[in-house]
N, C-alpha and C positions, 0 to 999 in steps of 0.2 A: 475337610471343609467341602459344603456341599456348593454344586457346580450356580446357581446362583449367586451365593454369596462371593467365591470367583470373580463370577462375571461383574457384579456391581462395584467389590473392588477396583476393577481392569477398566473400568469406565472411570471411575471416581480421578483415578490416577492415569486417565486419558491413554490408555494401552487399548491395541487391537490385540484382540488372542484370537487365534486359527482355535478352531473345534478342538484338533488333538494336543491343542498344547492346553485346555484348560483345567486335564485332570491331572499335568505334569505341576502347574503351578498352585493349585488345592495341594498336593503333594507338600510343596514346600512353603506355603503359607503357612500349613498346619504344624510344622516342621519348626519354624519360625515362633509361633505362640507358645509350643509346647517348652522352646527354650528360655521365653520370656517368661513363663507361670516358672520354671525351675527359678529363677533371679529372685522372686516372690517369697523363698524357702530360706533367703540365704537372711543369715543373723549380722544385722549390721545395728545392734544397739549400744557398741561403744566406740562406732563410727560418725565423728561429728561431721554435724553438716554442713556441704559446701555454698549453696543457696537456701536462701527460704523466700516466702510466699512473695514478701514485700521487693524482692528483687537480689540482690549478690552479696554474699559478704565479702566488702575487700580489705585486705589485709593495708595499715599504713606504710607506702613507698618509703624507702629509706636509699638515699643516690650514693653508692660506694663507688670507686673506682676498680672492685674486682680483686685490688692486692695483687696483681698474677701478673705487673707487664714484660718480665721477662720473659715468664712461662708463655706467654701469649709473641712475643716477640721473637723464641726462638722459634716460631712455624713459619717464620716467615725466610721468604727464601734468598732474602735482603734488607736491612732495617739501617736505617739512619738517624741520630737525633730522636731516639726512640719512638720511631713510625715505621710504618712499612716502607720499600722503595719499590714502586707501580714504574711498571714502562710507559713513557709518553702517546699516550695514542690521538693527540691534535699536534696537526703541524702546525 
């Protein structure tokens, strides 16, 4: 990446570079793209899609209780009444 294009990045994204750090950062900007264009190669056509254009697809909430309250209960280092028992910390 040539030292211009650097430098107009390094503004864009409001960074001071010192002279000899702008051919450390060309360095790895280029470094950076060359790993993006590999992403470009990868075969994702029986990969459905998570978003599309119009905004998110969300899957329908379904409210479960998890099934686990014991498993979930015995991490605790004290339980009562099947809740946790917290130390008092208001007097």
């Amino acid at each position: 990446m040539d030292e211009k294009t650097v430098r107009k990045i390094a503004k864009l994204a409001r960074l001071q570079l010192k002279d000899e750090e702008v051919q450390h950062f060309g360095q790895e900007l280029g470094g950076i793209i060359k790993w993006v264009e590999q992403l470009s190669e990868v075969d994702t056509s029986g990969v459905d899609e998570t978003a599309t254009a119009g905004g998110v697809r969300l899957r329908t909430d379904e409210v479960t209780d998890g099934d686990c309250r014991e498993a979930v209960l015995a991490n605790a280092p004290a339980s009562e009444f099947d809740c946790f028992v917290v130390p008092k910390v208001i007097e």
